[in-house]
N, C-alpha and C positions, 0 to 999 in steps of 0.2 A: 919463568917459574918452571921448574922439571915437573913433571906426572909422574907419580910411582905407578905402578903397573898394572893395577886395578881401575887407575882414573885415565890410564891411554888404551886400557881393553875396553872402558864405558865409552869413550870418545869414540874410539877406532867404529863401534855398534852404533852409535847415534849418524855418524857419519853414514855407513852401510845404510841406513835405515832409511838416510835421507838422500842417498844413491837413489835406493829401490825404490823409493815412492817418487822421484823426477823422473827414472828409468817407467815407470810404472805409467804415469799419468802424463809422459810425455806424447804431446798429440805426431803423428805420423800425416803423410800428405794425405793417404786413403782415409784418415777421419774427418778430414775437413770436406769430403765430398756430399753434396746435398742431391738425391738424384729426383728430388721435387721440382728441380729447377728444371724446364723445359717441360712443365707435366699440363701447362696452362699456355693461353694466347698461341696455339697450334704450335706449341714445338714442337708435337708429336714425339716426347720422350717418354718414359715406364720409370717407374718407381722400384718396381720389382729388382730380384738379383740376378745379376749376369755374371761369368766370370771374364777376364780381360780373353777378348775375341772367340768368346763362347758361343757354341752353337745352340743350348738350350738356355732359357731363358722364362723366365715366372713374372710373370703382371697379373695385378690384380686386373677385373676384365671388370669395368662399370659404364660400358655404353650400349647394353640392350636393354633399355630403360622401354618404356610406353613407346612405340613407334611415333615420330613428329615432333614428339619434343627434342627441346634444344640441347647439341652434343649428344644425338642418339646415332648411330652408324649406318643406319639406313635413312635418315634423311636430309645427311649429309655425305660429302665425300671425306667421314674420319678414317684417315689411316693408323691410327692407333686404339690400343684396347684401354685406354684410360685419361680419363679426362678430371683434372685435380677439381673442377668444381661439382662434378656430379656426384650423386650419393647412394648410388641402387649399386649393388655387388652383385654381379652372377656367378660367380667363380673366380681362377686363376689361371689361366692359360699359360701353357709349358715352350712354347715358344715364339716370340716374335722379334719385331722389327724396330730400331730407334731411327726418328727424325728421317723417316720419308714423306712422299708427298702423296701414295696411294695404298689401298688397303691390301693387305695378303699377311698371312698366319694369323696369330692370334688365335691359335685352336688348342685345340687337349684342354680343355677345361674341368679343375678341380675343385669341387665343394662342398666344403662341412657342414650339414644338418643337424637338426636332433627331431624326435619325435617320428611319426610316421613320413613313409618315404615318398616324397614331392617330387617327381620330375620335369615340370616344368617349370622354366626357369623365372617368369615373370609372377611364380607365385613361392619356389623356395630363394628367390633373391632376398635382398636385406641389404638394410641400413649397416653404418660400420663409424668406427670410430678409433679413437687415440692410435693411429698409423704413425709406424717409424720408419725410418727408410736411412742407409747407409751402405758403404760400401760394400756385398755381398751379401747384404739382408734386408727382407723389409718383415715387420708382424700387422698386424692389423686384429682388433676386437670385432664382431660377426655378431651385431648388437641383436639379432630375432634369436639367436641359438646361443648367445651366450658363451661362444667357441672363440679360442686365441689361435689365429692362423700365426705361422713363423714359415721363411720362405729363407733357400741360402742354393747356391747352382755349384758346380764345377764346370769343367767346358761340355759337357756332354750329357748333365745330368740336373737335372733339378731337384730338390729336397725340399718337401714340406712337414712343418710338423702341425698337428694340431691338439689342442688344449679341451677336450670333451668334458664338460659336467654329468654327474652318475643319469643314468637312464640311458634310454635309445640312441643312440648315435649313427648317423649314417653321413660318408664319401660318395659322392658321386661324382662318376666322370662321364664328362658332357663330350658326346664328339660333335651335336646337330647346330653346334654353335660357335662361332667365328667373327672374326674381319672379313673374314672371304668370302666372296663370292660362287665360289667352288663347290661342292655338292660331294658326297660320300662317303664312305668310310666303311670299318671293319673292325667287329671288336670279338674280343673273347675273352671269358673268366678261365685263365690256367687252374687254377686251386684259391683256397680261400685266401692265401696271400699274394696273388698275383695275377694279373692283369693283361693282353697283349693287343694289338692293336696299329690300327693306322687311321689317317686322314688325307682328303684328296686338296690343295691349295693350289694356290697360281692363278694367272689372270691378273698380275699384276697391274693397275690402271687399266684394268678391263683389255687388257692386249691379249692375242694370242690363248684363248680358249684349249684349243687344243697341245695346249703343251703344261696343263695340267699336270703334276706331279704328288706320288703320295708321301709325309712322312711318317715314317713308322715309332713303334713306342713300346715301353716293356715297363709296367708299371709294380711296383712290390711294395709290400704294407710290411709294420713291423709287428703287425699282431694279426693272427688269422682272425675272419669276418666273423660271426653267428650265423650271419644270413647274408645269400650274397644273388645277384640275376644282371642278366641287363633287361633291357627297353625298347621298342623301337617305335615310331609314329609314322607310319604311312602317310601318304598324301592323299589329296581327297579326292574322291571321283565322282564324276556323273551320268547318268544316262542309267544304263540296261548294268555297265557293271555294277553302280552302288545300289543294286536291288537285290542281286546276293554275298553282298559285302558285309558282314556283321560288323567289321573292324574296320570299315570305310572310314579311314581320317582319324582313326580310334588310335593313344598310343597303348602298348600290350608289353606287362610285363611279364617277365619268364622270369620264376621264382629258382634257384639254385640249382642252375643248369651252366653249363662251361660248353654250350654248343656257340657259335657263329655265328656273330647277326650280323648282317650287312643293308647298309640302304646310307639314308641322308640324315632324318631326326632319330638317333641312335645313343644309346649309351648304355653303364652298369653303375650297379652301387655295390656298394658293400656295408654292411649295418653291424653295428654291435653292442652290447647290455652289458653298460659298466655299472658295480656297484657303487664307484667312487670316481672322483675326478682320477682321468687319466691323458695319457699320453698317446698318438699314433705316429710315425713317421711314414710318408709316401717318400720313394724315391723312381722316377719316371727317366729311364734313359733315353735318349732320341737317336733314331740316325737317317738319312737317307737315302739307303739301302736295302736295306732288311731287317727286317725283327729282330733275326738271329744277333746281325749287327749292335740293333739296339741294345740287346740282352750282355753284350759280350761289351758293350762300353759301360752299362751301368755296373758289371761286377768288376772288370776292371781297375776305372777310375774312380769310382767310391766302396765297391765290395760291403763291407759290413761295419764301416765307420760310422762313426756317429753323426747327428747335425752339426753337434757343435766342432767336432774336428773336421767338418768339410768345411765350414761356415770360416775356421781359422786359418785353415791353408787357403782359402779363396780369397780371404782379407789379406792374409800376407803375399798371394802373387800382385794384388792390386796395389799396396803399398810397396811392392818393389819395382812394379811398373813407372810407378807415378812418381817415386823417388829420381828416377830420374834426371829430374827437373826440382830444384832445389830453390826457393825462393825466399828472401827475408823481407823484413822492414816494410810490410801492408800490413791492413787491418783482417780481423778475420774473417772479415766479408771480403776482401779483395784474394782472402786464400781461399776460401770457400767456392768463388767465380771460378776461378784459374784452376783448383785441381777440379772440381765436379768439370770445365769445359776440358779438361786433356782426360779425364774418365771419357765423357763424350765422344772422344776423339778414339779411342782403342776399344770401342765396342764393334763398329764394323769402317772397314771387312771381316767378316769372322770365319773360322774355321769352317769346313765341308767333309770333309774328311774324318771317318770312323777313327776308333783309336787301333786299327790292324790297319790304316791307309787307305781302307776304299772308301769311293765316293762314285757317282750318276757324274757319267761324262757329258757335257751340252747334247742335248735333247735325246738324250737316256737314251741312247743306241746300245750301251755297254755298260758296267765295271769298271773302273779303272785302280789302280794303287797308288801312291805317292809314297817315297822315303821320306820329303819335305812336309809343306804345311800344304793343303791347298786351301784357297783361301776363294771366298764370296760376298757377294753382296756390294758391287761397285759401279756404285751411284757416280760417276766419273765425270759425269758434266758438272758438279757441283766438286767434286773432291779434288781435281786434276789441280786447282786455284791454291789449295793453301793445305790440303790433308796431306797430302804425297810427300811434300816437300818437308815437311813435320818430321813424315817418318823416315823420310832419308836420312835425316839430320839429328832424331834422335831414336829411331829404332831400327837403324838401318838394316838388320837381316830381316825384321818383319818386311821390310818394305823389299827387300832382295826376295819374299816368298811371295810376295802379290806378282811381281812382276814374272815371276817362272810361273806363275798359275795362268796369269792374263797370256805369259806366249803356250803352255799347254790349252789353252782353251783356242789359240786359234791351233793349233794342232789339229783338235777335232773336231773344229768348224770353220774351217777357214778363213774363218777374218778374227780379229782381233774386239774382247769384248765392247760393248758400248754402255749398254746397264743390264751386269747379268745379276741375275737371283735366283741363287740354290742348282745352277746348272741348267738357267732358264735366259734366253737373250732377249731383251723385254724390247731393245731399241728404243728405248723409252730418253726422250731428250733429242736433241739433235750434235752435231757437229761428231770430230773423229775425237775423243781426250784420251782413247790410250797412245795415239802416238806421243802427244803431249807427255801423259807421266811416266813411259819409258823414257825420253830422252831428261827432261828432268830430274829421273833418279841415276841412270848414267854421268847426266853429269856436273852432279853430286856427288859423284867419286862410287857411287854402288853397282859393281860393274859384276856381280860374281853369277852370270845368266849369258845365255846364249845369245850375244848380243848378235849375232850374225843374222840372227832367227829373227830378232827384232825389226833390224833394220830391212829388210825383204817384209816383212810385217806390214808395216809401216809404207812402204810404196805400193804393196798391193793395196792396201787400203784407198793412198792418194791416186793413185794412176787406172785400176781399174774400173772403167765404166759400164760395163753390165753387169745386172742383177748386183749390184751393190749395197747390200742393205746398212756399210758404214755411211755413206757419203748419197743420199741421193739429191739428187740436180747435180751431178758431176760434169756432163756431159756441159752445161750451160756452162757452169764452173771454167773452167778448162777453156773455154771456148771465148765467154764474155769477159772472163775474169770475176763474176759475180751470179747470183742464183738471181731471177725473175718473177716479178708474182705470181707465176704459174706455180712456186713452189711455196711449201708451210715455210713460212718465217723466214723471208730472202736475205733479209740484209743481218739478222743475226747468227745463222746459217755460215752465210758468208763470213764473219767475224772470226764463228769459230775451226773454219775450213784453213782461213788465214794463219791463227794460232797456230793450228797443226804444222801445216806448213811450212811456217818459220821452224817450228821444233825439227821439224824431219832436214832444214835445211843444216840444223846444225850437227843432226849425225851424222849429215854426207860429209861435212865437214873434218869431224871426226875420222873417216872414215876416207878421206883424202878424194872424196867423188865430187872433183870439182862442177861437173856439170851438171851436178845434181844439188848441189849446194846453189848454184847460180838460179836456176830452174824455180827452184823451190821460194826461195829467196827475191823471186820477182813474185812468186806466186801470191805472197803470204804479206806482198803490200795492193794487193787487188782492190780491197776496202775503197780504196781513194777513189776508183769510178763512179762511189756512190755517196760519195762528200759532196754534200750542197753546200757551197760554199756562200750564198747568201743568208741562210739560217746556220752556219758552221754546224751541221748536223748530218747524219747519215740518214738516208732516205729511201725508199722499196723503187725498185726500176720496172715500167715492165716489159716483155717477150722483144716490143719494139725498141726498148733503150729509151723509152721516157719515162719522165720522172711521175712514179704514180701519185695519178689526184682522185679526190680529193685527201690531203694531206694534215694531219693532225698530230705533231708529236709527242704531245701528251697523250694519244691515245695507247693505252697497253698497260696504264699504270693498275696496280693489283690485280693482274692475271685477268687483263678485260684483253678478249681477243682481239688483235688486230692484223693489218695484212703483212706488216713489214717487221715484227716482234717477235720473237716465243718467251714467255714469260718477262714484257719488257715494254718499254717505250723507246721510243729515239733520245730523249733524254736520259735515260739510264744505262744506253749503248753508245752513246756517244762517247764516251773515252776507253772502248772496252779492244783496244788493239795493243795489249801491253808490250807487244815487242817491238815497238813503231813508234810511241811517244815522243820521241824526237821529231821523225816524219810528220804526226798530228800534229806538232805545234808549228812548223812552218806551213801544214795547209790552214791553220788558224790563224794566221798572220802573226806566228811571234810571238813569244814568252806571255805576254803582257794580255793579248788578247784568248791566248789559251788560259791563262788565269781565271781571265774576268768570266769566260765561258765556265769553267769545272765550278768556280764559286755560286753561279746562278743556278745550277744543280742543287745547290744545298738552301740556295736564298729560294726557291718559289717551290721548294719543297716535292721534287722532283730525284732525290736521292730518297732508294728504299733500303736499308741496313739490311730486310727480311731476305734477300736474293740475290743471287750471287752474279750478273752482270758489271753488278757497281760497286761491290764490296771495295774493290783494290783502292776507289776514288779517291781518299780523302787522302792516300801516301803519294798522290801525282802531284800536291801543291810542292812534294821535295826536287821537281825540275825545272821549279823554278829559281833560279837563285838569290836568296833575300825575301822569299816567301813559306821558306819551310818550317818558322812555326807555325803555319796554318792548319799543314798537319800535325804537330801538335797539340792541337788546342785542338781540333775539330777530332782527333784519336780519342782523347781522353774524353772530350763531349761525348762522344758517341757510347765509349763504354760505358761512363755513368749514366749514360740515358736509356739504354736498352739492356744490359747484362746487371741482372741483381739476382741475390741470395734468398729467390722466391718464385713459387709457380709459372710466374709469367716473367721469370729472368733472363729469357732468350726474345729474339727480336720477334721472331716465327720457327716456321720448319728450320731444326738445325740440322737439316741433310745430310744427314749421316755421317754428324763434327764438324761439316763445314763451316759452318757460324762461332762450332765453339774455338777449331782451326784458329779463326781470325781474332777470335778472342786471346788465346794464349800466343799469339806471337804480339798481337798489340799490348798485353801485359807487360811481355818481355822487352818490347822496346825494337822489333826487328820485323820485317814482312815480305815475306818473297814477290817483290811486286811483280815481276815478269815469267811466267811459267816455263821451263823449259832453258831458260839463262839464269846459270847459279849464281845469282845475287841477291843482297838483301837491302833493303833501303831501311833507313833505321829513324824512330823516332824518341819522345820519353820512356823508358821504363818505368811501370807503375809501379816498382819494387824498390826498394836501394840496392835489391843485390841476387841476382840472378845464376844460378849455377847449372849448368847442363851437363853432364854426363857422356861421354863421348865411350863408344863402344869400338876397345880396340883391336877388333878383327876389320876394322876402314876404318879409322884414325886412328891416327901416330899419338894426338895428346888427350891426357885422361877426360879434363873436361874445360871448359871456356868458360871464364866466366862475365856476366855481365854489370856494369855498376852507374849506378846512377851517384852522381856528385849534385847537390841541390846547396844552391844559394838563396834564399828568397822564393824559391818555384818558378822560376822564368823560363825565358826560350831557352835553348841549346845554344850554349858560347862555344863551346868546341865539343870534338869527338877525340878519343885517343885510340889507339888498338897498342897494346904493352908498353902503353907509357910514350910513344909518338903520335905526334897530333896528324889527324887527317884532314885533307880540307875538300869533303866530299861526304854528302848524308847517303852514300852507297857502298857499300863491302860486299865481295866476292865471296863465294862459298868458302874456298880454300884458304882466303886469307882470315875468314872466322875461323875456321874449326883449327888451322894449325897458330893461331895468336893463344894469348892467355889472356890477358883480360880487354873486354871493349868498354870502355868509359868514357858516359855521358855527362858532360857537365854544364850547368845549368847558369845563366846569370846571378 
């Protein structure tokens, strides 16, 4: 039938119409992210908006509830400011920390009143309700006040807006309240639209006191106050002074004054008499520098934008992040997993660095600049296993500016980080892991850093034995081949001294040092002096080279101290030498008995999914030959058992991505099982079709894709890489990324 030209102009519009509304309400990866998931069962994740490796960040703040009760921050060790079952709101804190294991930030706290002005917090907290949470935004209803909180960030800037009913309305910003342990601050009313200020943090797991640090802040409203003061509460005294103390313990407000208040329980409001429901926007720059800093990032990178166009451009950097990684044919709870765990995954390391390039160099001696990114927050004994190798593979210049930041930080400190925070070196954890994630994003192909600087790095670290604060028991090390009860946590100590090791043997390698490749290389199989080979387990030695008693290898399970652990048992360290798995199975007598060993891990329930020792476990059944669907079967168990589309969707602490890390390469069907050797061992893909995005300033091809062929759902009948079958559940870095598609086919 032809169309006359009126019924192909009505077609042509019906068509358009039904373009724009699949264009329109087509979902993007950053809509499927649920940032609830990890907010329960101590994930220690926020709800609030961050943007992709933003240095400010907004959570609602609900754990200074009554002291003693359950999920309150002081009578527990919570490292985060929000806890998905609790119900008391004190504010919003303007920046913190996702999925660590100890408390620090979680300060600048923002909150909406109405009525006369309350400053303390356990009497203007409240109830709250109907919370949404997405990609660059969360809102929340403020059920005593009646007020609609709306929250959206940039990397440097937080944005709140809030929804006031007509009468009194008052902002208050709390500095006397925290995650931290840290004590003081500094605040000032510039004018009735703005704000300035700082706070003191650090003490990260209670370490290092003296290396406290302050961050500063520049706070601006979008409507001048009525009436505006700060507050401060002194502490309380006794004796002879609190007899001429009128304000002993008293707090004292200072009614519309822009003088300086300084102490510990401090803050200001700002108050205002609407006729009618209205609008306020707060926007709070951060920096770690200076005020001036502060002031010069908030007009920068947001100036006089709206919420909703900061709130759009932060949703579209998150969707072009996440795009990335391209996946089909799950449900949308298995998209909803998979993007909220790679959102997880690009919130830190995060940015340190102003938007002019300064940043506090390790233990604030100076100033420093950067043209590049500098980057922090590198939880590395957790991240080194499966974050690194993430971003080698699919953000690789982000991972190319971690790794120039890690050699400038030994620049100004002479060793190379271990867990810094904000310019702070917490030593927190044990073994060496940045030698580990230098050599594993080298070689990975991201070579564009001073690799010379590395490698010297990297030796001083293994070789020097005094004052050593990477490596201590070196000396035993070196000497026995293994650390001794005289040290914290010998035998896993050891473990990860060996990791290093190996890794450093393969940039001498690299680097044609053959005697340094040998060296290293005997070094980094030392573990074996402490195979008991009658319980095929690794065991604590002590001073003397006996085997210490009395011995329990269950002992250590859920962070129960023991002598010969850090965070572990013998059972969940026992297969934790990934560069050696071959070596492990002939000291286990053989395929057969290293099998029946790793499976008794899962059988007497001795594998903890929560912590990163034993994560790699369940991909070592693929060195077995004619036992690799066990990883199979026991990958996919474990996903549906511990990662769901709900508060307590993570196992525990997801250490800064590390869990969600493990989650998205087990989605994908692929798992870097040996740290520092580019290879991936490959299992089901939970998807039928996997597309990764290759960035070609370090790779040649645009993207890899990945495909699941399913017959019925069974084990894996073959693997293909472009259409040639391989008869090996292992691929090489290079021969991933330069293939086109890897296909998995299923019985």
């Amino acid at each position: 039938m032809v169309l006359n030209i009126k019924n192909k102009f009505e077609t042509a519009c019906i068509l358009y119409m039904l373009f724009f509304s699949i264009t329109i309400f087509a979902q993007g990866p950053a809509d499927f992210v649920n940032p609830f998931i990890g907010t329960s069962n101590y994930g220690a994740a926020f709800p609030g908006p961050i943007a992709p490796r933003g240095m400010a960040s907004i959570s609602p703040f609900n754990v200074a509830g009554v002291k003693n009760t359950p999920m309150e921050k002081d009578s527990q060790w919570l490292s985060n400011p929000y806890v998905n079952e609790n119900t008391f709101l004190t504010g919003f804190s303007q920046v913190n920390l996702s999925g660590v294991g100890c408390p620090d930030l979680g300060v600048i706290l923002l909150m909406p009143t109405t009525g006369n002005v309350e400053i303390d917090h356990l009497k203007y907290g409240s109830t709250y309700s109907n919370e949404v949470a997405k990609a660059a935004y969360y809102s929340v209803n403020i059920d005593k006040y009646k007020v609609k909180g709306e929250f959206t960030a940039s990397k440097r800037v937080g944005v709140s807006r809030f929804t006031f009913p007509k009468g009194q309305s008052n902002i208050l910003l709390n500095l006397g309240l925290g995650l931290t342990n840290e004590e003081g601050a500094m605040v000032k009313v510039v004018s009735s639209t703005e704000i300035e200020g700082m706070r003191s943090v650090g003490s990260f797991c209670y370490n290092s006191p003296e290396d406290a640090y302050p961050v500063y802040f520049v706070a601006q409203f979008s409507k001048p106050a009525h009436k505006f003061g700060v507050w401060k509460k002194p502490a309380k005294y006794n004796g002879v002074e609190a007899q001429w103390m009128g304000y002993n313990g008293k707090a004292r407000i200072m009614e519309n004054t822009i003088k300086t208040v300084v102490g510990d329980s401090i803050g200001s409001y700002f108050t205002y008499k609407f006729d009618k429901q209205e609008t306020v926007e707060v926007k709070i720059g951060i920096s770690y520098v200076s005020i001036e800093n502060a002031r010069e990032n908030l007009a920068k990178e947001v100036g006089n934008r709206s919420f909703d166009a900061i709130y759009k451009e932060t949703y579209n950097e998150w969707n072009e992040e996440l795009s990335k990684i391209l996946v089909e044919g799950g449900t949308k709870d298995d998209n909803t997993i998979f993007y909220t765990a790679l959102y997880h995954t690009l919130i830190h390391p995060n940015i340190l660095n102003d938007i002019n390039g300064q940043y506090p160099v390790i233990k604030r001696s100076k100033i420093a600049k950067t043209d590049d990114t500098r980057y922090t927050v590198f939880s590395l004994w957790d991240t080194y296993r499966n974050v690194h190798p993430l971003m080698s593979l699919v953000y690789p210049k982000q991972q190319s500016d971690m790794v120039k930041s890690m050699l400038t930080m030994f620049d100004e400190n002479g060793w190379l980080p271990k867990w810094e925070l904000n310019s702070t070196e917490t030593f927190t954890m044990v073994g060496d892991p940045a030698s580990i994630v230098i050599t594993d994003t080298y070689m990975r192909g991201v070579r564009d850093y001073d690799v010379n600087k590395a490698y010297y790095a990297m030796l001083k670290g293994a070789d020097n034995i005094e004052n050593n604060p990477l490596r201590p028991g070196l000396k035993d090390y070196i000497k026995k081949g293994y650390l001794t009860t005289d040290n914290k946590g010998p035998v896993s100590t050891t473990q990860e001294y060996n990791i290093s090791d190996y890794s450093i043997s393969l940039m001498a390698n690299e680097f044609g040092d053959k005697d340094n490749v040998k060296r290293f290389k005997e070094r980094s199989l030392s573990y074996r002096k402490l195979f008991d080979k009658n319980l095929n387990l690794l065991r604590p030695r002590t001073a003397e080279g006996k085997w210490y008693e009395p011995f329990d290898p269950a002992s250590g399970a859920n962070f129960e101290e023991n002598v010969g652990f850090i965070e572990g048992n013998a059972w969940q360290y026992a297969f934790m030498v990934p560069h050696d798995i071959i070596g492990l199975k002939k000291l286990m007598g053989g395929d057969q008995a290293f099998s029946a060993q790793l499976q008794k891990i899962f059988d007497i329930k001795q594998f903890d999914m929560a912590n990163e020792p034993d994560i790699a476990n369940p991909y070592l059944f693929n060195y077995v030959k004619g036992e690799e669907y066990k990883t199979q079967e026991m990958v996919k168990k474990l996903v549906r058992e511990y990662f769901k589309n709900e508060p307590k969707g993570l196992p525990g602490n997801d250490d800064t991505g590390t869990m969600s890390a493990w989650l998205v390469y087990s989605m994908m069907g692929i798992y870097p099982i040996s740290p520092g050797d580019p290879i991936y061992t490959i299992t089901t893909p939970m998807f039928h079709r996997v597309t990764i995005k290759l960035d070609p300033s370090y790779y040649k091809k645009e993207s890899i894709v990945i495909e699941r062929q399913e017959n019925n759902g069974g084990k894996i009948n073959s693997i293909e890489l472009n259409g040639k079958t391989r008869n090996s559940f292992f691929i090489s870095h290079d021969d991933f990324v330069n293939g086109t598609k890897l296909k998995v086919i299923q019985n």
